[in-house]
C-alpha positions in Angstrom: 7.6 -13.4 -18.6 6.6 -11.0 -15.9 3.3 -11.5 -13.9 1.8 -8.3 -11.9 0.5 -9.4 -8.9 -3.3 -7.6 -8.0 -3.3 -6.0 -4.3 -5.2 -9.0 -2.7 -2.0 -10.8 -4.0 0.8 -8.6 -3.1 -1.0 -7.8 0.5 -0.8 -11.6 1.2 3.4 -12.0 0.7 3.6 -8.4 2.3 2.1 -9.6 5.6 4.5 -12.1 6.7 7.1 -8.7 6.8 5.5 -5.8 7.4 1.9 -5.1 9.1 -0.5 -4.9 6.6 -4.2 -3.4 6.9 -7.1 -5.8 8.0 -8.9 -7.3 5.1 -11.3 -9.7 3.6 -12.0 -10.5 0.0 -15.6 -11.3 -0.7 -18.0 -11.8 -3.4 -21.5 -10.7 -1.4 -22.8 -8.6 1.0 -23.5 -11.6 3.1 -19.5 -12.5 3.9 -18.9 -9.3 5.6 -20.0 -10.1 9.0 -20.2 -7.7 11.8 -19.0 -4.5 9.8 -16.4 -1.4 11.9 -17.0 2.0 10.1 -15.5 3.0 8.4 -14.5 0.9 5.8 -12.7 0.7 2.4 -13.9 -1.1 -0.3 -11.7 -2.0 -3.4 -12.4 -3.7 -6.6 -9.9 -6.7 -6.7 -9.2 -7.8 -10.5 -6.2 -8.1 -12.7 -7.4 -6.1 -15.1 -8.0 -3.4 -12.6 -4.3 -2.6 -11.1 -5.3 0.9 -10.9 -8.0 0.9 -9.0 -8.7 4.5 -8.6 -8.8 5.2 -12.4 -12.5 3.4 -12.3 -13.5 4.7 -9.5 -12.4 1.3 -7.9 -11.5 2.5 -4.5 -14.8 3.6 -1.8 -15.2 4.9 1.8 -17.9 4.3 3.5 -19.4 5.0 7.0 -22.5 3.1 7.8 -24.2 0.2 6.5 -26.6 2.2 3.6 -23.1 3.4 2.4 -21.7 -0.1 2.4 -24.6 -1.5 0.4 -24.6 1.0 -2.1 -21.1 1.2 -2.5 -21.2 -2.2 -2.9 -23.0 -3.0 -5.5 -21.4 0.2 -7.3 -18.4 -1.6 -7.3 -20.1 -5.1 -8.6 -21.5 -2.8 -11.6 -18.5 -1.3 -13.1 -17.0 -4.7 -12.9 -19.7 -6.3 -15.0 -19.7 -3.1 -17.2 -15.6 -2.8 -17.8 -16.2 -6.6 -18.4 -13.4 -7.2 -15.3 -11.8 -10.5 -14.4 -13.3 -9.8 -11.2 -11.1 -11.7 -7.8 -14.0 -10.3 -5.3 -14.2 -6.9 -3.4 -11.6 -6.1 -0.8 -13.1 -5.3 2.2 -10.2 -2.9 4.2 -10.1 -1.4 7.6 -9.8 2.4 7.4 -6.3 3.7 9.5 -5.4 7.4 9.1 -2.3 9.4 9.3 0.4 10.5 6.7 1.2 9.0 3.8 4.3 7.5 2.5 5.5 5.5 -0.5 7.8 2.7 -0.4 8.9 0.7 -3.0 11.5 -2.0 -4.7 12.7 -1.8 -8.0 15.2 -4.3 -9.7 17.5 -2.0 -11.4 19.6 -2.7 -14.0 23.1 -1.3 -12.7 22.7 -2.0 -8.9 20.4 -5.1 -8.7 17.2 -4.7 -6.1 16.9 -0.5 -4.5 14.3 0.7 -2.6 12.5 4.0 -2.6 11.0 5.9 0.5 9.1 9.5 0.0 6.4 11.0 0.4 3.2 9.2 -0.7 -0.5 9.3 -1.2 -2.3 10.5 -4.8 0.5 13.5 -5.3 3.5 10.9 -5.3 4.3 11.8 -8.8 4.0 15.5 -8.4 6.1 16.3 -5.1 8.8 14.0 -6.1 10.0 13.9 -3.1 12.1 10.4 -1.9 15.0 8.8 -0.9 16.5 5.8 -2.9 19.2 2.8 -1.7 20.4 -0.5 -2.8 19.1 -3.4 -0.8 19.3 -4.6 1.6 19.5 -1.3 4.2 20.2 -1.0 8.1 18.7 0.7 10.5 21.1 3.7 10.1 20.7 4.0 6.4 16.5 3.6 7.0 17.0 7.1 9.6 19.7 8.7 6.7 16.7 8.0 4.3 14.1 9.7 6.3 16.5 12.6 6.8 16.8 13.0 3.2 13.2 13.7 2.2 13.1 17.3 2.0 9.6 16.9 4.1 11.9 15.6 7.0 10.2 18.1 9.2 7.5 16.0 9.6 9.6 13.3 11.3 10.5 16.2 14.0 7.1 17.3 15.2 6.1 20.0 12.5 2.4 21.1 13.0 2.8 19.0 15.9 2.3 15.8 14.0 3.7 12.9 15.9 5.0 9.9 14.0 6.3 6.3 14.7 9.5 6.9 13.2 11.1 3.6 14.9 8.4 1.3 12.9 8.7 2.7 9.8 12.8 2.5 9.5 12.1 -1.0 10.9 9.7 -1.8 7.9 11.8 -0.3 5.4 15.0 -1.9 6.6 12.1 -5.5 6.3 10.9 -4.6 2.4 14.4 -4.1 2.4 15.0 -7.6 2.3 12.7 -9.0 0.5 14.6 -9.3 -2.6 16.8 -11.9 -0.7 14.3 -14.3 -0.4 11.9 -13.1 -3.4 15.0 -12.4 -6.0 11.9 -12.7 -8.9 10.7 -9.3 -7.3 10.9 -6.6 -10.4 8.6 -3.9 -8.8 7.2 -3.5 -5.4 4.7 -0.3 -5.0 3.1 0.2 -1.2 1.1 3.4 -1.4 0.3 4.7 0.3 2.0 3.0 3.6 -0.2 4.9 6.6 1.8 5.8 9.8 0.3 7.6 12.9 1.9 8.2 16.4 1.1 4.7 17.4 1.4 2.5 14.5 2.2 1.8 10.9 0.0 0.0 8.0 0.7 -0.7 4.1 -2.8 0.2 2.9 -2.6 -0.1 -1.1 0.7 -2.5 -2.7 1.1 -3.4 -5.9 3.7 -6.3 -7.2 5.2 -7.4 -10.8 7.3 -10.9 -10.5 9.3 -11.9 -13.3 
């Protein structure tokens, strides 16, 4: 029996590999002390993996945006009749986006995939894909296969943190050693930026 894991979840085994965006989960307004704009608020519920397909997923810049948004949120949830966890309360990072993910395939046990991320994942297509656990020499040859490797070389003069991101992929990498009951691991988008590197979204099914 397979059990898919909500972000919340998935964030919280994540962390202890890879770095993982600041959050909170919280019921009220009251919890979130001391608020940095911007933010990202997510609706956290299990029958909600898919957060964006509600309109589950918020920005927002200044406290009248944060109450608003807030209670937005609490309303679909009480209208879509949600299992509700709380609302995730997110630090906002910018850069590019990038999918990674773990699948437990059939032929070759536990791969991992590594493209090009964000909400157009499905459309570019673009991504690399090797059986785990990887080096640090198969994370670069992954990179290099993208056919957006140009943005890993200073295109538009975007800089990148190349060296973190092989290092996390060769860590989700090896996941599957120690969590064999992995059957699908989705982190998009994971953020990276000339200085660092942050899984913002993730999404997990155990079996």
């Amino acid at each position: 029996m397979q059990k898919s894991l909500t972000e919340y979840d998935s964030d919280k085994i994540l962390a202890r590999y890879i770095p993982v965006a600041r959050n909170k989960l919280v019921k009220s307004l009251k919890e979130i002390k001391n608020p940095k704009f911007p933010l990202a608020l997510k609706i956290i519920s299990p029958d909600a993996l898919h957060k964006s397909d509600i309109k589950g997923v918020r920005k927002v810049s200044n406290k009248k945006e944060l109450e608003e948004n807030f209670k937005s949120l609490i309303s679909i949830a009480k209208k879509r009749k949600l299992k509700l966890q709380g609302i995730l309360v997110q630090e906002y990072f910018e850069g590019q986006n990038f999918i990674i993910g773990i699948k437990k395939d059939e032929t070759f046990n536990h791969v991992i995939l590594f493209g090009i991320g964000g909400i157009f994942t499905e459309i570019i297509k673009d991504f690399s894909i090797r059986k785990c656990p990887i080096d640090f020499k198969e994370a670069e040859s992954m990179l290099e296969e993208l056919k957006a490797n140009k943005i890993f070389h200073g295109f538009r003069g975007i800089k990148l943190n190349t060296k973190l991101l092989k290092k996390v992929l060769v860590k989700v990498s090896q996941m599957p050693k120690k969590h064999k009951n992995i059957k699908e691991l989705d982190i998009n988008p994971f953020i990276l930026n000339e200085k660092k590197g942050l899984a913002v979204d993730s999404r997990m099914v155990l079996i």
